[in-house]
C-alpha positions, 0 to 999 in steps of 0.5 A: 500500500502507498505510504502516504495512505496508509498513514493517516497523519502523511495523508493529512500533511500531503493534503494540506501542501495541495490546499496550499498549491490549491490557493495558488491556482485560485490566486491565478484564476481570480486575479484577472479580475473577471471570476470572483474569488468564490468561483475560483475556490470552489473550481481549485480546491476539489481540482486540486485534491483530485491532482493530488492522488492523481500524483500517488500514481508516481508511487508505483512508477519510482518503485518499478523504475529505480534510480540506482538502476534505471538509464537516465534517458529512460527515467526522462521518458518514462516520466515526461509520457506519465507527466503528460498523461497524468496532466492531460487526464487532470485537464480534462476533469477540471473542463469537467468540473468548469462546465459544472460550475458555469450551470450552477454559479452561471459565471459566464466563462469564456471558451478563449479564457478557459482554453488559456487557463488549460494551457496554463493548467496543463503546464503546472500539472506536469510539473508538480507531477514531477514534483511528485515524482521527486518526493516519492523517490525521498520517501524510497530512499528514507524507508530504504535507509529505514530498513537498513537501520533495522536490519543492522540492529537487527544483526547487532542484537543477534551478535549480541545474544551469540556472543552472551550465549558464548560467554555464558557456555564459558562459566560452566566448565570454569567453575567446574573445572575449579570446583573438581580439583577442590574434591579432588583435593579433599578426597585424600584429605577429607572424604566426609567433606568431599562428599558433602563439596559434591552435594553442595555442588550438585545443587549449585548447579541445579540452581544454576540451571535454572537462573542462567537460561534467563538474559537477566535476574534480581540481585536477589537470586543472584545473592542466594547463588553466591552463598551457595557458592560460598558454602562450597568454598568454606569446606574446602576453606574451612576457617580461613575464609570469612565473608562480610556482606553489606546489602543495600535492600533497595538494590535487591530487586535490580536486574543483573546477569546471571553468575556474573558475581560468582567469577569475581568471589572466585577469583576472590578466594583463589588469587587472594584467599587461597595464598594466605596462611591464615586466610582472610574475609571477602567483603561483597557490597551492593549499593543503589546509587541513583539510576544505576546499581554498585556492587563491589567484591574486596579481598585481602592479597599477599605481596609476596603471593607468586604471580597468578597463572590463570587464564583469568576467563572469569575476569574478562567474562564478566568486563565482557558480559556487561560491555554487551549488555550494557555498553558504555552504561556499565563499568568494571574497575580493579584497584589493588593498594594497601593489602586489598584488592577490590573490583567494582561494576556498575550497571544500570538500574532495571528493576523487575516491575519495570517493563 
């Protein structure tokens, strides 16, 4: 369906530019004096709208013969025979309406001025076809572009999901991958823990499970993970890992990725926690500052700790999580000074009622 009429707010707007071009043709005709104003608005403006879904004919035209791929002599010929046709069908018509005036108004019109006023009719007809014809080719090309707007959104929201369907395959195996080697570990040394490390893990994961299929959680659920997480660790840990946790209640209902903490408290314990003799306390923060949410994970560090040699997936996962979810809106930063090393994110704030 043509644009214009199957939007009723284009279809008001173009009407109301052919009244104006419909006072202009009524200036022409009453000037010379000899019809009055009445006889010349009641002959210009129903003529004029007429010409004016003559005109939506274009439409068609430009959608068959494009520019990009059309030859130059074969748009002006095409164009010129419509032009004419289209001006000489609307020249007819208004002769029509002309004669139909003259009984009922009984204006008394001549032949020679009416003849004139064709010719001068006819000439304007062709070139606000033209006109027309120019404003059609805008509109395809400002849908044309429209479309490829959409379409590159449209790509970029299915790279985005690829890329967090990716990121999220990452967390699984890392964190069972670490998680094995602590049983492992545990199995010589305490078989009872063991045991219990593998239940407690079993039902991290089923939990897991069904919070990381979605795109985002309430901190709230996302808290509950990393306590089971946690209760995890402490066995492995035992009183050499403490935890401080300082919620900000409105904070709770904000919206965040799933097992986007769990790396960050991970790495947490195994590049602070896991090299201190007597162990140390995770302090995890959250706070609603404004339209965005804070959260940040401490934890004490040793200095003469050997250099890290992990791939530091977990790190990187999460920068790379909140930059696609969020972009420019969410920040990571790390700050290692005095003994502690914090990281910190902020994201916007999305609550679960919002839409």
């Amino acid at each position: 369906m043509h644009p214009i009429l199957s939007d009723r707010e284009k279809l008001f707007v173009y009407l109301a530019a052919w009244l104006v071009i419909a006072l202009l043709i009524a200036a022409l005709v009453a000037v010379p004096g000899e019809l009055g104003w009445t006889f010349a608005l009641a002959f210009a403006i129903p003529a004029s709208l007429v010409y004016a879904f003559i005109c939506l004919s274009a439409w068609w035209l430009c959608r068959v013969y494009q520019l990009q791929k059309t030859n130059v002599l074969k748009l002006l010929g095409v164009y010129a025979v419509s032009a004419s046709l289209s001006s000489s069908l609307w020249i007819l018509l208004c002769n029509a309406w002309v004669w139909a005036l003259n009984q009922s108004l009984n204006s008394g019109l001549s032949g020679e001025r009416t003849a004139g006023e064709a010719r001068l009719l006819f000439g304007i007809g062709v070139v606000l076809y033209l006109l027309a014809v120019a404003v059609h080719y805008l509109i395809i090309a400002f849908e044309a572009s429209r479309e490829a707007e959409r379409r590159t959104m449209d790509m970029r929201v299915l790279a985005q999901e690829a890329e967090l369907r990716a990121l999220r395959a990452q967390i699984d195996p890392h964190f069972l991958f670490n998680s094995l080697n602590s049983i492992s570990a545990l199995t010589v040394q305490d078989p009872a823990a063991a045991r219990t490390m593998t239940i407690l893990l079993s039902d991290f994961f089923r939990r897991s499970l069904q919070l990381g299929s979605m795109e985002l959680i309430p901190l709230r659920d996302e808290l509950g993970l990393i306590r089971n997480f946690l209760e995890i660790e402490k066995i492995r840990f035992g009183k050499r890992l403490n935890v401080e946790m300082q919620i900000d209640n409105a904070s709770l209902e904000c919206m965040i990725p799933p097992l986007l903490l769990q790396p960050l408290v991970e790495n947490a314990i195994g590049h602070g926690i896991a090299h201190m003799i007597e162990g140390g306390t995770i302090s995890l923060r959250t706070q609603r500052s404004g339209s965005e949410v804070v959260i940040i994970v401490g934890n004490p560090v040793d200095p003469d700790r050997p250099k890290a040699q992990g791939t530091r997936v977990g790190m990187e996962n999460v920068r790379r999580r909140l930059r696609t979810l969020f972009d420019s809106e969410a920040r990571l930063v790390t700050l290692a000074r005095d003994g502690m090393f914090t990281v910190e994110i902020s994201f916007p704030a999305k609550e679960t009622t919002q839409a």
